[in-house]
SESEKOL-362259 format. One record per residue (C-alpha): residue number from 0; residue in three letters; x, y, z. Coordinates in Angstrom, 1 decimal, m for minus. Layout:
% SESEKOL-362259
(node NUM; 'Ala'; (X; Y; Z));
...
***
This chain:
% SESEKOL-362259
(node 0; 'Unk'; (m25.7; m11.0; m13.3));
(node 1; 'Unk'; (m26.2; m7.8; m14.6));
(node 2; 'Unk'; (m23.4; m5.3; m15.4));
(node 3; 'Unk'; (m24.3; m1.4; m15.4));
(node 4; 'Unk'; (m21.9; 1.4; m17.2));
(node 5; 'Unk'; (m23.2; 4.8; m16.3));
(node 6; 'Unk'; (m22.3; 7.7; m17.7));
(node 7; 'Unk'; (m19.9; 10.3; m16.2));
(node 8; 'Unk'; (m21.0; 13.3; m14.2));
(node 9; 'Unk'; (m18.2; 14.8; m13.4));
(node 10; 'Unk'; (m17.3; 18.1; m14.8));
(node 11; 'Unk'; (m15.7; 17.5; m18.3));
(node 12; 'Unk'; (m15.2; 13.7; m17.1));
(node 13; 'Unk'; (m15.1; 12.3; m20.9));
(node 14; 'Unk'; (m13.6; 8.6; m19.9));
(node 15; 'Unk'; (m16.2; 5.9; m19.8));
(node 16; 'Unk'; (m15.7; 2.5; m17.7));
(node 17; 'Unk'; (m15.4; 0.1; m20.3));
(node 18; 'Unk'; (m15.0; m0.2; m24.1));
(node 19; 'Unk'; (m16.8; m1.8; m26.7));
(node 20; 'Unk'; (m14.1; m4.5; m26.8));
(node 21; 'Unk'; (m14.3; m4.7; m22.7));
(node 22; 'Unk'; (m18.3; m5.2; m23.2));
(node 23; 'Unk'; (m17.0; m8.3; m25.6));
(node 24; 'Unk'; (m14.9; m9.7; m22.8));
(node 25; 'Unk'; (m17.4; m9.4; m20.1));
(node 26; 'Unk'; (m20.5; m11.0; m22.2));
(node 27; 'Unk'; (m18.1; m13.9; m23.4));
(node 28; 'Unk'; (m18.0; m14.9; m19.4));
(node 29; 'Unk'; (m21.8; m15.0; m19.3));
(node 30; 'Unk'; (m22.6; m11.2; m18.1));
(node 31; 'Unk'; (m25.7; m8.8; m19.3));
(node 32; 'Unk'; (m24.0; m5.7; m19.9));
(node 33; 'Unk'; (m26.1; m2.7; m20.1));
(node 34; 'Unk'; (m24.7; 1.1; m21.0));
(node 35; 'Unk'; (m26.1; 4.5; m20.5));
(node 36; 'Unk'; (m26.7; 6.0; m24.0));
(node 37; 'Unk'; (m24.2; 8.4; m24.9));
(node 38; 'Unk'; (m21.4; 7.1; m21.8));
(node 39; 'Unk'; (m19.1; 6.1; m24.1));
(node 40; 'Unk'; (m19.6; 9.4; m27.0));
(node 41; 'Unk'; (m17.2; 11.6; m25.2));
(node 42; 'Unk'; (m14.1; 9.0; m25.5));
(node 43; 'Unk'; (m14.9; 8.2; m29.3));
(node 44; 'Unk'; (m17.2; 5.3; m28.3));
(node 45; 'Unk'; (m20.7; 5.1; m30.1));
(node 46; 'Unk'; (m23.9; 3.4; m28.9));
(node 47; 'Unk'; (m23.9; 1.5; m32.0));
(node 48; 'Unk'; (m20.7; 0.3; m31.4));
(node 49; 'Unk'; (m21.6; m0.7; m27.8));
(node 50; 'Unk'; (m24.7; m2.3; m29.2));
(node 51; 'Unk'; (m22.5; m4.2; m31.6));
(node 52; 'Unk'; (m20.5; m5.7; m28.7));
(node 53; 'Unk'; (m23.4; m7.1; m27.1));
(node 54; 'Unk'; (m24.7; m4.0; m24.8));
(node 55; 'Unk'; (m27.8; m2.8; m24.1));
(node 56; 'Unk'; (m28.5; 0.7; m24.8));
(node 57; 'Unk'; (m30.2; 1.9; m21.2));
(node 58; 'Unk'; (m31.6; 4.9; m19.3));
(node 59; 'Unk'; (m29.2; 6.0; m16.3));
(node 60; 'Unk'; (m32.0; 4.6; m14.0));
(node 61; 'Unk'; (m31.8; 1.2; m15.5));
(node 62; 'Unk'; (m28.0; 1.4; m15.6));
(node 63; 'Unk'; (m27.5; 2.0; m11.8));
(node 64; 'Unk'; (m29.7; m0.4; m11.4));
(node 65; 'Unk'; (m27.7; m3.4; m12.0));
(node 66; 'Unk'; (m25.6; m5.6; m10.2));
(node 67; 'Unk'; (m22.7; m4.2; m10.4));
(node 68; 'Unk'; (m21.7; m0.2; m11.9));
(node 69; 'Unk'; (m18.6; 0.3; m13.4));
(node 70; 'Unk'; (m17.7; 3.8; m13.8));
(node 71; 'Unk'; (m14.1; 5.7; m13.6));
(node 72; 'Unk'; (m14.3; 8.6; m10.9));
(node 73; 'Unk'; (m16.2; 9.0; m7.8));
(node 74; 'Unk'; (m20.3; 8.9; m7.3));
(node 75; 'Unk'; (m21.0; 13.3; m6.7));
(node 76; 'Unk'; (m23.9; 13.8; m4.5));
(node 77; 'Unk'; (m26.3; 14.4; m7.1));
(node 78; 'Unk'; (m26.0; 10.5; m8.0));
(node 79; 'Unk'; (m25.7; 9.9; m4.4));
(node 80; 'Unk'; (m29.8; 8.2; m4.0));
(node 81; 'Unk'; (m28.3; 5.4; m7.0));
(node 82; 'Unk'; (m26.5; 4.2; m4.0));
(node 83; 'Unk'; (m28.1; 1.3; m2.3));
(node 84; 'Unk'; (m27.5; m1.9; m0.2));
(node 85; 'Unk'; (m26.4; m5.3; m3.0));
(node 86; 'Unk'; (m25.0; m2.7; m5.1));
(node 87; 'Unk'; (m21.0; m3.3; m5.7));
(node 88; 'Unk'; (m19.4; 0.1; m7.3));
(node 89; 'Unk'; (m16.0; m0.5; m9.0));
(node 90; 'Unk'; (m14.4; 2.9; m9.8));
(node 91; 'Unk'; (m11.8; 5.4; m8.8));
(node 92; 'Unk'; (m12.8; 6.2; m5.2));
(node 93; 'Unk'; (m10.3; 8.1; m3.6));
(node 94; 'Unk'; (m12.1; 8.5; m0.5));
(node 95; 'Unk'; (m9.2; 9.6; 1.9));
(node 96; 'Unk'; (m10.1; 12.4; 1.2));
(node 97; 'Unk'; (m14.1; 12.7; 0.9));
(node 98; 'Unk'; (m15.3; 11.5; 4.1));
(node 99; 'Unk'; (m18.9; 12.5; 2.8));
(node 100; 'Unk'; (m19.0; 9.9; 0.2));
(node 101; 'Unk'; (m17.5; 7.4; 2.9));
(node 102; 'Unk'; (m20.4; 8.0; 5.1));
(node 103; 'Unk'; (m22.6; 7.5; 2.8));
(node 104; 'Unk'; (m21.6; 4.3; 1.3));
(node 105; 'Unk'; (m21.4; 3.0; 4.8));
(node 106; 'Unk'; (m24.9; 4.2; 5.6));
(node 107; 'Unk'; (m26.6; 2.4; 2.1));
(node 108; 'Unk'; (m24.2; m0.1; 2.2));
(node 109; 'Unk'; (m22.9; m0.3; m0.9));
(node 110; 'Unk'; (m19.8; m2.3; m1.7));
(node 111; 'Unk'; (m17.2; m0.5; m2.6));
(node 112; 'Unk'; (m14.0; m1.7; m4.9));
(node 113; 'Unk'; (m11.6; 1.0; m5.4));
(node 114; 'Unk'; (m9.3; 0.7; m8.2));
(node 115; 'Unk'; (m7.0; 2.6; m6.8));
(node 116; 'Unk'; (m6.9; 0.4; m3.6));
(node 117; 'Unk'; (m6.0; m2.9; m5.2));
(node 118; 'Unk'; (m2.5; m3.8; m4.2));
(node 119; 'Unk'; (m0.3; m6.5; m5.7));
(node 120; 'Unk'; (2.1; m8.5; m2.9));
(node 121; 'Unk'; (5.1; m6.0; m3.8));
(node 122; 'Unk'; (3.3; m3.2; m3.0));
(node 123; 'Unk'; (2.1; m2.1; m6.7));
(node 124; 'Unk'; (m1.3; m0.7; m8.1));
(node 125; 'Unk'; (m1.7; m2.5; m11.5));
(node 126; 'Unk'; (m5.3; m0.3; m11.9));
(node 127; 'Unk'; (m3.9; 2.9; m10.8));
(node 128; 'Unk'; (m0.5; 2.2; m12.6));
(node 129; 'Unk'; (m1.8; 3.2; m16.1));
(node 130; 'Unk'; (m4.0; 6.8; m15.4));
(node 131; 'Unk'; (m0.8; 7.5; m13.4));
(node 132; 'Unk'; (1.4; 7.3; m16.5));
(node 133; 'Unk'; (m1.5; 9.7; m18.1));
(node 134; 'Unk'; (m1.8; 11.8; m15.3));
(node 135; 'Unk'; (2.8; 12.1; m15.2));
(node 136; 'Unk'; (2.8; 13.0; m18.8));
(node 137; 'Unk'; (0.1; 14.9; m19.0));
(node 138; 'Unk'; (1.3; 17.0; m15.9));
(node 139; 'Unk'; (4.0; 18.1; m18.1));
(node 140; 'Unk'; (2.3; 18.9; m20.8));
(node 141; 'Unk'; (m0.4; 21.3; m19.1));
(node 142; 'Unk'; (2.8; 22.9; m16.8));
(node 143; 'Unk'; (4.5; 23.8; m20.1));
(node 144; 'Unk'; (1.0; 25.2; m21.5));
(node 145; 'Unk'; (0.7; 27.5; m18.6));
(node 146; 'Unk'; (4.3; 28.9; m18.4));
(node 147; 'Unk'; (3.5; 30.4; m21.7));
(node 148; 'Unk'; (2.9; 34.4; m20.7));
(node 149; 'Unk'; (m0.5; 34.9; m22.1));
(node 150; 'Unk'; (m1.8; 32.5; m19.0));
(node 151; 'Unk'; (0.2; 34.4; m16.6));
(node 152; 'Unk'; (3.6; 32.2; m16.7));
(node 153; 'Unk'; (7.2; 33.1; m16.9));
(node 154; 'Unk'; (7.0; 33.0; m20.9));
(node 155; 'Unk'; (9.6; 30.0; m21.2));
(node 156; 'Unk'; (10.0; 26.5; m23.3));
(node 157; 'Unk'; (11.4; 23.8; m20.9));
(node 158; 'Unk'; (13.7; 23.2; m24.1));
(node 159; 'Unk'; (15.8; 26.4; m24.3));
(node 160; 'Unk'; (17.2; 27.4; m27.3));
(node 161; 'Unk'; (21.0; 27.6; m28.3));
(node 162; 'Unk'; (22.6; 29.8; m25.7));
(node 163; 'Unk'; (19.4; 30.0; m23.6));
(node 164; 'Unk'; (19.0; 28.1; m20.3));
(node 165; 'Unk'; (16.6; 25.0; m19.9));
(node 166; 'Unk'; (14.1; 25.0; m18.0));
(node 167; 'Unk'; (13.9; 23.8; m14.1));
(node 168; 'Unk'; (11.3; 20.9; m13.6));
(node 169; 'Unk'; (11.4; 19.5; m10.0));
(node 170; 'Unk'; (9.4; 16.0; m9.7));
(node 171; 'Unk'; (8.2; 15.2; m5.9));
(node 172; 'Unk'; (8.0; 11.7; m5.3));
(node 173; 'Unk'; (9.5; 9.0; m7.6));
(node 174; 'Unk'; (6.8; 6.3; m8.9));
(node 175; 'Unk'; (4.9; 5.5; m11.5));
(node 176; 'Unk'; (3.8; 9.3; m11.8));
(node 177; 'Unk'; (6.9; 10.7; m11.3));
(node 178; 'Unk'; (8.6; 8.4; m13.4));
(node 179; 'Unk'; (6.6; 9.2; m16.6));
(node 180; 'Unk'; (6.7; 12.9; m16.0));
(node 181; 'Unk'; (10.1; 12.6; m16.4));
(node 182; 'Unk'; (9.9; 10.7; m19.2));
(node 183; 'Unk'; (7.8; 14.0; m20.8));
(node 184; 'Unk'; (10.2; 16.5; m19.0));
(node 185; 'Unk'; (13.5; 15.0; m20.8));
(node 186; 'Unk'; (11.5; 14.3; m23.9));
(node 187; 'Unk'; (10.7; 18.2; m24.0));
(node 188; 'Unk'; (14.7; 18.8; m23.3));
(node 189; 'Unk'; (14.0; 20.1; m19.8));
(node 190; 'Unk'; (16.1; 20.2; m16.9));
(node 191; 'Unk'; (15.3; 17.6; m14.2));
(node 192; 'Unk'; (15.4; 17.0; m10.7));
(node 193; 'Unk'; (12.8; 14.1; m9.2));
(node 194; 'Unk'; (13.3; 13.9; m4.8));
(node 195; 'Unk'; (12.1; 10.5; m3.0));
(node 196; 'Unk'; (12.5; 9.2; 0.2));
(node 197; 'Unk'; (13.4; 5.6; m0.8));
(node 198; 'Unk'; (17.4; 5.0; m1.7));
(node 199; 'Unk'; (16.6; 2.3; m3.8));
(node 200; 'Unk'; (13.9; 3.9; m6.0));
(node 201; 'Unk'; (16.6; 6.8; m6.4));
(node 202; 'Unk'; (19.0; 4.5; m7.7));
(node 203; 'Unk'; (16.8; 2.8; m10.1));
(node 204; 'Unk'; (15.9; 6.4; m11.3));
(node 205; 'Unk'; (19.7; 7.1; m11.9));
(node 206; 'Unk'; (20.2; 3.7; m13.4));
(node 207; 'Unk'; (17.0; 4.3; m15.9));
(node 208; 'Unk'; (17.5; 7.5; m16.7));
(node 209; 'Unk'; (21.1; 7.4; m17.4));
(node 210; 'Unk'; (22.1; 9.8; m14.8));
(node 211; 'Unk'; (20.9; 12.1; m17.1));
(node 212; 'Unk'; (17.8; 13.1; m14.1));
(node 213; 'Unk'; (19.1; 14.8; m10.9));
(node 214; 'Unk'; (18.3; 12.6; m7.5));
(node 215; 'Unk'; (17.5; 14.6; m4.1));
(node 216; 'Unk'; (16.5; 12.6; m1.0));
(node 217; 'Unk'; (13.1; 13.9; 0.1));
(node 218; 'Unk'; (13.6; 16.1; 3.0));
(node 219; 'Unk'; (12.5; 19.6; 4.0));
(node 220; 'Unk'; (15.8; 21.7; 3.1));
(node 221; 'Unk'; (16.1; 19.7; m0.6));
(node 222; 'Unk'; (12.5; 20.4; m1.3));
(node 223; 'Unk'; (13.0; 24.5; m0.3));
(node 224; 'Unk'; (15.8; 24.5; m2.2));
(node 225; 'Unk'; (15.0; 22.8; m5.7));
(node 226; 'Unk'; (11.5; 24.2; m5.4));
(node 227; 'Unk'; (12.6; 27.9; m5.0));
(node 228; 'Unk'; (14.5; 28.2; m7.9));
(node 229; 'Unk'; (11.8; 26.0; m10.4));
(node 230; 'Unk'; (9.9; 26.9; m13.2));
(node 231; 'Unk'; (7.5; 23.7; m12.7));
(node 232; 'Unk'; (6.8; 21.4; m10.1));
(node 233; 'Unk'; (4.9; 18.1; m10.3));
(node 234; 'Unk'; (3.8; 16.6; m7.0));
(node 235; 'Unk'; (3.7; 13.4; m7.5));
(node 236; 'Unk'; (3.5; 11.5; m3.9));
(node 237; 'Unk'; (0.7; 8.8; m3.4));
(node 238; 'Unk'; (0.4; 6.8; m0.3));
(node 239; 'Unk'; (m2.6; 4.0; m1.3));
(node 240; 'Unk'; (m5.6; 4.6; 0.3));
(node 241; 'Unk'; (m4.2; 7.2; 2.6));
(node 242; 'Unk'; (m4.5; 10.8; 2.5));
(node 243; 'Unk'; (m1.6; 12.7; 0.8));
(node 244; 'Unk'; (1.3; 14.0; 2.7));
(node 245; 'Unk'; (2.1; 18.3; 2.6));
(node 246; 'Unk'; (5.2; 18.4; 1.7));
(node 247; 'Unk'; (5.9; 21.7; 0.1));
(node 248; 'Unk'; (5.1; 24.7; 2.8));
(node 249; 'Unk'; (3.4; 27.7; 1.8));
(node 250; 'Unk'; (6.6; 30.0; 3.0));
(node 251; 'Unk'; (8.4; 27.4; 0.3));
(node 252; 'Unk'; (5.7; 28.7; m2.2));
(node 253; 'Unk'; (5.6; 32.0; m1.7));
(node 254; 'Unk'; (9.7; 32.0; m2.1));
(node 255; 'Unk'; (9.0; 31.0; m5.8));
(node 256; 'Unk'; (9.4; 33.1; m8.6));
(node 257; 'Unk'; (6.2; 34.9; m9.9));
(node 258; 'Unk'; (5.0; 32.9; m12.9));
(node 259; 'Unk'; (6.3; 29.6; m12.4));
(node 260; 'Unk'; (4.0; 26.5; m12.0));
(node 261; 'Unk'; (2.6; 23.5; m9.5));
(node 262; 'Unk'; (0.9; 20.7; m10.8));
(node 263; 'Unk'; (m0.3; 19.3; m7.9));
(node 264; 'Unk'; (m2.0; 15.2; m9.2));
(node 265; 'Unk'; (m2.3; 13.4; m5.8));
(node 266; 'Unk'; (m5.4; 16.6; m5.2));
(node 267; 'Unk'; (m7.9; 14.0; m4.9));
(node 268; 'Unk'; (m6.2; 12.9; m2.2));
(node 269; 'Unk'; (m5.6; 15.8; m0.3));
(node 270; 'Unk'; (m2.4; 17.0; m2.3));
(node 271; 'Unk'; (1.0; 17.9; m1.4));
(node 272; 'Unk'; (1.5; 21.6; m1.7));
(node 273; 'Unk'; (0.3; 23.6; 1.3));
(node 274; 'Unk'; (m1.2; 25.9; m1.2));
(node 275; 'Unk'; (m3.1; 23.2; m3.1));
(node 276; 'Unk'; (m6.7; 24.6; m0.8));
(node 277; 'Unk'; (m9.2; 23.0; m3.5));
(node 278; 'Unk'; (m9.0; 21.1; m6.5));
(node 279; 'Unk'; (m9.8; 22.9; m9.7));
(node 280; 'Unk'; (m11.7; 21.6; m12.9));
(node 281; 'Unk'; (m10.5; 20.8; m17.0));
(node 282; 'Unk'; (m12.7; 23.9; m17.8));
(node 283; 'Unk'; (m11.5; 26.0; m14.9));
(node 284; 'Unk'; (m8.0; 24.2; m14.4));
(node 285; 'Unk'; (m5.8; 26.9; m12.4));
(node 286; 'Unk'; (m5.9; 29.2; m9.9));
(node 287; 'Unk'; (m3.3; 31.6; m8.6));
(node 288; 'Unk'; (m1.7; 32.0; m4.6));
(node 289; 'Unk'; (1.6; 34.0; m4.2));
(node 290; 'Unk'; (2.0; 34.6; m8.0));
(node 291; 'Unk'; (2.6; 30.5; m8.3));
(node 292; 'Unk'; (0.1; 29.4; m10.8));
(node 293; 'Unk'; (m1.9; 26.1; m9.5));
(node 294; 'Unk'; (m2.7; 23.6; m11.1));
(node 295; 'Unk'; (m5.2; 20.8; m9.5));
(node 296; 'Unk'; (m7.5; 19.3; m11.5));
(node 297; 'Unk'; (m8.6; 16.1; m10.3));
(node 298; 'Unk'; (m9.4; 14.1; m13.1));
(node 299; 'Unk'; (m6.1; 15.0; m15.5));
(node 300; 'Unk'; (m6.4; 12.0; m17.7));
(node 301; 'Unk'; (m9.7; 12.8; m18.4));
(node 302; 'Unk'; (m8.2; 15.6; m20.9));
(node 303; 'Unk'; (m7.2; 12.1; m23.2));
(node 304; 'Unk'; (m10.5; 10.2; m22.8));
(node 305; 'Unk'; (m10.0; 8.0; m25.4));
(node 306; 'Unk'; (m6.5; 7.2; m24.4));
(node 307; 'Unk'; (m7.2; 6.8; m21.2));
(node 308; 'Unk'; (m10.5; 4.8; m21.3));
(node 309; 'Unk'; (m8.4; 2.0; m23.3));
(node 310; 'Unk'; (m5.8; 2.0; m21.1));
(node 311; 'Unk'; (m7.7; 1.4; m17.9));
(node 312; 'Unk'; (m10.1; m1.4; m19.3));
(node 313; 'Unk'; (m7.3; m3.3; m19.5));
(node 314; 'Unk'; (m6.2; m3.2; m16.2));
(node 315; 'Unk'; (m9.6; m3.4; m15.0));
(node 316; 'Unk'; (m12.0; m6.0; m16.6));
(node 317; 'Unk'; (m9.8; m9.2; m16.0));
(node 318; 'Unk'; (m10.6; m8.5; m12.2));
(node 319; 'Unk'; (m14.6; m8.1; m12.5));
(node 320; 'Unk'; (m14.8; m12.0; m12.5));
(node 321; 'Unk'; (m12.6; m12.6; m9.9));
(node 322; 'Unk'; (m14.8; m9.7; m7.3));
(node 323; 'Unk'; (m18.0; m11.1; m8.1));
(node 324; 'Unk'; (m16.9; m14.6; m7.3));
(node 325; 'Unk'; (m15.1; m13.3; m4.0));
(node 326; 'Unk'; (m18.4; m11.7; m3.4));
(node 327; 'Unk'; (m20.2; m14.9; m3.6));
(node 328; 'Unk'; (m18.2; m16.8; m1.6));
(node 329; 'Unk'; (m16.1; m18.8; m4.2));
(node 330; 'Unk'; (m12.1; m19.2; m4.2));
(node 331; 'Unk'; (m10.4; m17.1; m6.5));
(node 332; 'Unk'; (m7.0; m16.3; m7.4));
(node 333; 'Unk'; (m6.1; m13.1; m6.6));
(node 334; 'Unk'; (m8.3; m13.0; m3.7));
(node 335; 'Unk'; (m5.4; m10.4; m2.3));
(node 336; 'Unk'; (m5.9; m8.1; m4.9));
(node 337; 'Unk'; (m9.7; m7.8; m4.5));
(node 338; 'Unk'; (m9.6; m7.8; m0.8));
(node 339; 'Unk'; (m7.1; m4.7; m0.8));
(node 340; 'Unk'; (m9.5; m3.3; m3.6));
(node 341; 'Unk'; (m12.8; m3.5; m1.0));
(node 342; 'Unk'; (m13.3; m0.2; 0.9));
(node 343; 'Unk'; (m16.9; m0.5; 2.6));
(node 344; 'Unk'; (m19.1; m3.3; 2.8));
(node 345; 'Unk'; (m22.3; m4.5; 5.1));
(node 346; 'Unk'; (m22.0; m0.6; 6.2));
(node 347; 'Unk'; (m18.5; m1.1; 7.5));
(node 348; 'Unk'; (m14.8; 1.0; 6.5));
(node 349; 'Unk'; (m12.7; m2.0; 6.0));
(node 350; 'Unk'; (m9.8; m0.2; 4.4));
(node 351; 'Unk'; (m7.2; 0.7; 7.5));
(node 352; 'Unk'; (m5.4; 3.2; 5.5));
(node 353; 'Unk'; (m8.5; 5.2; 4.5));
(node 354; 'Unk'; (m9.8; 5.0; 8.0));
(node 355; 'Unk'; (m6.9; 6.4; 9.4));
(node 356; 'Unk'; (m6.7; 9.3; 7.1));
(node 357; 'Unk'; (m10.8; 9.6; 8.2));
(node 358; 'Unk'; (m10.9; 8.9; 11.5));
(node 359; 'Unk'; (m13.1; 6.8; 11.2));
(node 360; 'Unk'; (m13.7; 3.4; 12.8));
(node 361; 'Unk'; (m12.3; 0.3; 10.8));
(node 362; 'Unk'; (m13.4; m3.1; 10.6));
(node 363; 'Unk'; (m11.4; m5.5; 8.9));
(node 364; 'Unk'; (m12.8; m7.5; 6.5));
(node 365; 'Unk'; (m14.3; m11.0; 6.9));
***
């Protein structure tokens, strides 16, 4: 069985699927594991060191012609004629909210395992947990870079000073995103707010934070309010597979003060502001609507590459085995987890949730 790791395409897209040491783990359970030169450069990751490992050094052709691809974001069209039936792509899909790409991995019938998909019994995403931690943090960080005035924002720290007011950061949606943007918020001495519609995740935010993080249920007049009168928001919602719900209104946004910031991370699927029209780029990363700076980037961990790459090869090579075994018909152990993972397969939508947000016909899977 051969294993491909292609290079990525998308724009500044510097994470790579697997490192050297995931290449070890792979080859030790009796895969060929062949790389793209250069895939790995852009997250610290030589050929050589790939070679080391137990890779082969191959041309993009050869890479996507293997088995099975492992890459991190979605194929873009201009990879698009890679696709073909026997191919299994395990990668960040996110296809609520790209019904092109859906329709054409049903029509080459590719199989397709979305990591961000695969769903534990209690509801979690162990392989979209740890680029949601990145993506929280880093939220913070980039919303704090553009309230600075010379990109347009209201020219504040979130700290304060001695005698000077903190600033307001209001977190939408409670999980594993909103948790760790927190986390950044209070390190960076910021005032916080974080609004969910689940009691129990709002108490476990209180009881974690210390009550040192304000807790707003979710509902249209506590949004208006906190949003109005904040200097940074963080949307932070995700509903797995499905496409994102708008929860901030446009007359919300346009009620903001000039200057302040949205970081809007669930874009790729659809996003939460109103506002949020297109998802931006690392090298163009904001765009302005109503004086409220925007920023959508759909790939934020992929400004940390290196830290990022590591941190998702360990959530996702300990699953490879166990989908190419479900594949070929064999009894595995967290056959669960890899049948919440599949998205299309034989030319068939077999994830409900993705469907729905498509309108698309679903099969359930065999």
């Amino acid at each position: 069985m051969k294993i491909g790791i292609v290079k990525e395409q998308k724009n500044n897209e510097n994470r790579v699927g697997i490192t050297p040491s995931g290449v070890v783990q792979l080859r030790n359970a009796g895969y060929q594991l062949f790389v793209e030169k250069e895939a790995g450069v852009g997250s610290g990751f030589s050929d050589l060191a790939y070679e080391e490992a137990g890779a082969v050094i191959s041309t993009v052709d050869d890479t996507w012609a293997c088995d099975m691809v492992i890459k991190v974001k979605e194929p873009l069209p201009s990879e698009y004629h890679y696709l073909r039936e026997g191919l299994i792509l395990y990668t960040y899909f996110h296809l609520a909210a790209n019904k092109e790409l859906a329709e054409k991995l049903i029509e080459t019938k590719v199989t397709a395992v979305a990591y961000e998909t695969m769903q534990e019994a209690d509801g979690s995403l162990p392989l979209l947990a740890p680029m949601s931690e990145v993506a929280g943090r880093m939220a913070v960080i980039a919303g704090m870079q553009f309230l600075q005035k010379q990109y347009g924002g209201k020219g504040l720290i979130l700290s304060g000073v001695p005698g000077v007011a903190k600033g307001k950061v209001v977190i939408i949606g409670g999980g594993v995103v909103g948790i760790n943007a927190a986390k950044m918020a209070l390190g960076l001495g910021a005032q916080v707010t974080i609004l969910d519609v689940n009691k129990k995740v709002l108490q476990k935010i209180d009881d974690l934070f210390n009550e040192q993080v304000e807790t707003l249920f979710s509902n249209e007049k506590n949004i208006d309010d906190v949003v109005t009168k904040a200097d940074l928001v963080v949307g932070a919602v995700l509903l797995p597979g499905a496409k994102a719900p708008t929860l901030v209104t446009e007359e919300t946004i346009a009620k903001m003060v000039p200057g302040s910031v949205l970081v809007d991370i669930p874009i790729d699927q659809g996003g939460i502001f109103e506002t949020s029209d297109h998802a931006t780029t690392l090298e163009e990363p904001v765009y302005v609507k109503h004086g409220v700076i925007h920023y959508t980037v759909a790939n934020i961990p992929g400004a940390v590459p290196k830290t990022s790459t590591e941190a998702l090869t360990n959530v996702t090579i300990p699953y490879v085995n166990e989908i190419l075994n479900y594949l070929n018909g064999k009894e595995v152990r967290y056959e669960r987890m890899v049948r919440s993972g599949i998205n299309t397969i034989d030319g068939k939508l077999v994830n409900a949730a993705v469907a729905e947000s498509l309108d698309m016909p679903y099969t359930e899977i065999i």
